[in-house]
C-alpha positions as CSV (number, residue, x, y, z in Angstrom):
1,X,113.3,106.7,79.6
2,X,113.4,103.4,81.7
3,X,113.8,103.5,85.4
4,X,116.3,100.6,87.0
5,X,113.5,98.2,87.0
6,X,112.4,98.6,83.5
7,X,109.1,100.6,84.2
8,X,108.7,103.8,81.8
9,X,109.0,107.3,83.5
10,X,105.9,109.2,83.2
11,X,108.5,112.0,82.8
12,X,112.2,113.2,82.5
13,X,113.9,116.3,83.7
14,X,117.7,117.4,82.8
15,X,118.6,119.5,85.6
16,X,122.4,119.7,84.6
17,X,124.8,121.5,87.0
18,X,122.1,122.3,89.3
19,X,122.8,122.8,92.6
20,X,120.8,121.4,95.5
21,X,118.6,124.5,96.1
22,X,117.8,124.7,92.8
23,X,117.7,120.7,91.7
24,X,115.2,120.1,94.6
25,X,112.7,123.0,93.5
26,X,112.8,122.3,89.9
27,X,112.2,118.0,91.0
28,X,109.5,119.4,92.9
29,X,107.3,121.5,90.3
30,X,108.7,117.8,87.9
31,X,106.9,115.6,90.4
32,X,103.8,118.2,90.8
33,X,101.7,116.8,87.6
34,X,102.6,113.6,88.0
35,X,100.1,111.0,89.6
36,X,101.1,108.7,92.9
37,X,103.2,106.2,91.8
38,X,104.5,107.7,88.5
39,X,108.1,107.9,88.1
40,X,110.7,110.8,87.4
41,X,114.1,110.7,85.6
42,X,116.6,113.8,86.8
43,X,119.7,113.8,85.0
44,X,122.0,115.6,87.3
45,X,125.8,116.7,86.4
46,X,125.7,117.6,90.2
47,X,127.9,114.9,92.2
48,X,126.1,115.6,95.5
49,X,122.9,114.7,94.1
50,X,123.3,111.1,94.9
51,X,123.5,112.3,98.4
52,X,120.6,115.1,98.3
53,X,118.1,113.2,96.5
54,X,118.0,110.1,98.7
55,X,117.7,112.5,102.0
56,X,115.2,114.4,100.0
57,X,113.1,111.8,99.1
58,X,113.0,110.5,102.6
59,X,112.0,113.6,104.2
60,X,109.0,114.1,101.7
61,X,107.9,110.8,101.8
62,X,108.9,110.1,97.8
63,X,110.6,107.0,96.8
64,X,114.3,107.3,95.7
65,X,115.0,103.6,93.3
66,X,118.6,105.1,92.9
67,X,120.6,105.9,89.7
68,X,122.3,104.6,86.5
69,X,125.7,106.6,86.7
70,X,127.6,107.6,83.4
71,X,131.1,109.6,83.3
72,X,129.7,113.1,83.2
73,X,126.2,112.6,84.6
74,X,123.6,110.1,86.7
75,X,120.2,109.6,85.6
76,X,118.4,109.1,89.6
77,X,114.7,107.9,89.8
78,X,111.8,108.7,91.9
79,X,108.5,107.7,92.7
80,X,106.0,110.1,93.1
81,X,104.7,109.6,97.2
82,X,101.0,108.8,98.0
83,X,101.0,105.2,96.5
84,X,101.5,103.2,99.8
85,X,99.4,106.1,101.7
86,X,102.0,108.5,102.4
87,X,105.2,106.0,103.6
88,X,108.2,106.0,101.6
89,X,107.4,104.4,98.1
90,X,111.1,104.0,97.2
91,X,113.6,100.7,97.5
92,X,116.3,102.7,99.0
């Protein structure tokens, strides 16, 4: 999987019709082997997400690049925080 800038995701999650509780913690324990920097696909059915994940990201400090959206779904990407020393790594 290819985040919107064409760099690989170090992984990919399908989190369905999670809700935010539940989407957060399961990005979370997603985001927890991955190095600073590395990105994360989360395919979400959820249409809040593309307001949680963005609000998320900026309270944790983990850059949100934005999503490819589809009928049924969005694939959103994230960059793992720590690259830039703990400020927000994402474009958005």
């Amino acid at each position: 999987m290819t985040d919107l800038s064409g760099t690989p995701a170090a992984a990919a999650i399908d989190t369905g019709e999670q809700t935010c509780e539940t989407l957060i913690r399961n990005i979370s324990q997603a985001l927890e082997p991955l190095r600073p920097g590395e990105l994360l696909a989360v395919r979400s059915c959820d249409p809040s997400a593309v307001l949680d994940l963005p609000a998320w990201c900026r309270m944790t400090g983990h850059g949100y690049l934005g999503s490819d959206d589809h009928e049924t779904y969005a694939t959103h990407y994230l960059r793992k925080r720590g690259q830039n020393n703990g400020k927000d790594d994402g474009i958005r």
